[in-house]
N, C-alpha and C positions, 0 to 999 in steps of 0.2 A: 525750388528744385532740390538743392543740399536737404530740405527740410523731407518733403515725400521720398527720397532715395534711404536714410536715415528710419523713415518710419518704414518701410519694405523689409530695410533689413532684419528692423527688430520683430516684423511678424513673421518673416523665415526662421527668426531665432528661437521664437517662440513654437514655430510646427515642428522644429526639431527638436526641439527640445521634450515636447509634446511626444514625437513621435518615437524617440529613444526611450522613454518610461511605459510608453504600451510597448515598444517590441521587448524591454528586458522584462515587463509582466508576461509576455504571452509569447514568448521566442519556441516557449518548449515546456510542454507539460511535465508538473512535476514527478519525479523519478523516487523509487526506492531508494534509501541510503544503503541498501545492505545489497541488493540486488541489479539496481539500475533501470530499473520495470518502471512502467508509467502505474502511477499510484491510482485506487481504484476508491471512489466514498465508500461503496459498499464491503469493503474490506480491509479501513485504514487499519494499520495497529500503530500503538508506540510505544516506546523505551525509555523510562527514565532513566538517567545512569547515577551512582553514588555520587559523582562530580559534579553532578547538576544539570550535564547534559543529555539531551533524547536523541531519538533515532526514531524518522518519522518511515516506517514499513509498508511495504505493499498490500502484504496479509497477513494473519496469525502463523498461519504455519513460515513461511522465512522470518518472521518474529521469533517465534521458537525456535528455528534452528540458528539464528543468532546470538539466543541466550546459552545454548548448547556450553556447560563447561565454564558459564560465566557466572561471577558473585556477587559483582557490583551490578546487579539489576535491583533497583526499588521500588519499582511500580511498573503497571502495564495496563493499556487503555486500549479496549475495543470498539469499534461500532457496530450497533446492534441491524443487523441487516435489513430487517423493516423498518425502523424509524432513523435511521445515521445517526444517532445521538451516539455523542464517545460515553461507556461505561467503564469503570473496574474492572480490567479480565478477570478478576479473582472469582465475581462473582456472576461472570455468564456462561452460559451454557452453549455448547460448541458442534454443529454437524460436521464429521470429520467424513470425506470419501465420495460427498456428490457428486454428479456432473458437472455442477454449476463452480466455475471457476474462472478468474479474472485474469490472472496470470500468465499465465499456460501459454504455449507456443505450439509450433506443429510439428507432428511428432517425428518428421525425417527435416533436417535441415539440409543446405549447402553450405561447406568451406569455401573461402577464399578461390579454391582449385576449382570449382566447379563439381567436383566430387561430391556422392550425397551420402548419409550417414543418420542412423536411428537414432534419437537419443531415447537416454533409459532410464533419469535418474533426472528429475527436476526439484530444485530448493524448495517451491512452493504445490508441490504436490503431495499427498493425496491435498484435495481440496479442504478449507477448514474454514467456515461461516459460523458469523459470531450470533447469540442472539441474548438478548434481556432476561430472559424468561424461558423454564422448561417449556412451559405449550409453544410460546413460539417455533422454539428449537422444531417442537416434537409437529406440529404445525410444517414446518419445512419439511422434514423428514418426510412426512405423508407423502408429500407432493415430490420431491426428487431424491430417495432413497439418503443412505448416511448412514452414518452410528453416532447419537447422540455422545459426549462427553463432556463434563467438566474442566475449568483451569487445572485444578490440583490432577486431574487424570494426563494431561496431555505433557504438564513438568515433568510428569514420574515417567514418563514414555522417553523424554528429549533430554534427562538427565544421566 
C-alpha cells in the first residue's frame, strides 16, 4: 500500500513538474525587448551591443529607432521576409511604407477612462520588410507598393 501511494506520488511529481516547463515555455509569446509587441518570424531584428549583449526586436524600424543616438551597436541581423533566414542588415535591401505590417495596432485606442483617442505616432511605423536581395525587395514592392532602401540609407535617415 506504502509502496503504490509513494509511486502516485512521484508521477504527480513528475506531471508537474512536466507541466511547469511547458507552461514557462508557452505561458506567453515572446515579446519585443524594446517595445513589448509579440515578436513576428517575418520581421525579427537584432542588436548586438559592445558588451556582448542583444536585444531581440520586433522589426527593423523599432530596431532603428532604438539605435537612434546610440554607439555601442555592433552588428544587426535581419530576416529576409521570403525565406526567415537571419542575414546582415548591412547587406539587405529594405521596403520601407507598405501596408504589410506586423506590429501595428488600431488606430483609435481606449484609456483606462473608457475615453477614446487617435494615435498618431507608432515606434514601428511606416512599415520596414527585410529582404536578401534587390529583386526580392523589388519583387515585394510590385505586389504591395514601398520604396525600396538600403541599411546605410535608413542609418542616415535615424541618425
Amino acid at each position: 500500500m506504502a509502496k503504490r501511494i509513494l509511486q502516485s506520488l512521484a508521477a504527480l511529481a513528475l506531471v508537474a513538474a512536466v507541466g511547469a516547463v511547458l507552461y514557462d515555455q508557452w505561458d506567453a509569446p515572446d515579446t519585443c525587448d524594446v517595445c513589448y509587441r509579440s515578436m513576428h518570424q517575418e520581421t525579427f531584428y537584432r542588436i548586438h551591443l559592445e558588451n556582448g549583449a542583444s536585444m531581440e526586436v520586433c522589426c527593423p524600424r523599432c530596431g532603428l529607432r532604438f539605435q537612434e543616438g546610440r554607439d555601442d551597436v555592433v552588428a544587426t541581423e535581419v530576416t529576409d521576409f521570403y525565406t526567415r533566414q537571419h542575414i546582415d542588415a548591412a547587406v539587405a535591401y529594405f521596403v520601407e511604407g507598405s501596408p504589410v505590417h506586423f506590429c501595428s495596432h488600431a488606430s483609435v485606442r481606449e484609456d483606462r477612462s473608457g475615453g477614446q483617442y487617435e494615435v498618431t505616432w507608432d515606434r514601428c511605423l511606416p512599415s520596414l520588410i527585410a529582404f536578401s536581395s534587390r529583386e526580392a525587395a523589388q519583387k515585394f514592392q510590385k505586389e504591395n507598393g514601398g520604396d525600396i532602401k538600403t541599411y546605410a540609407e535608413l542609418l542616415a535617415e535615424h541618425s
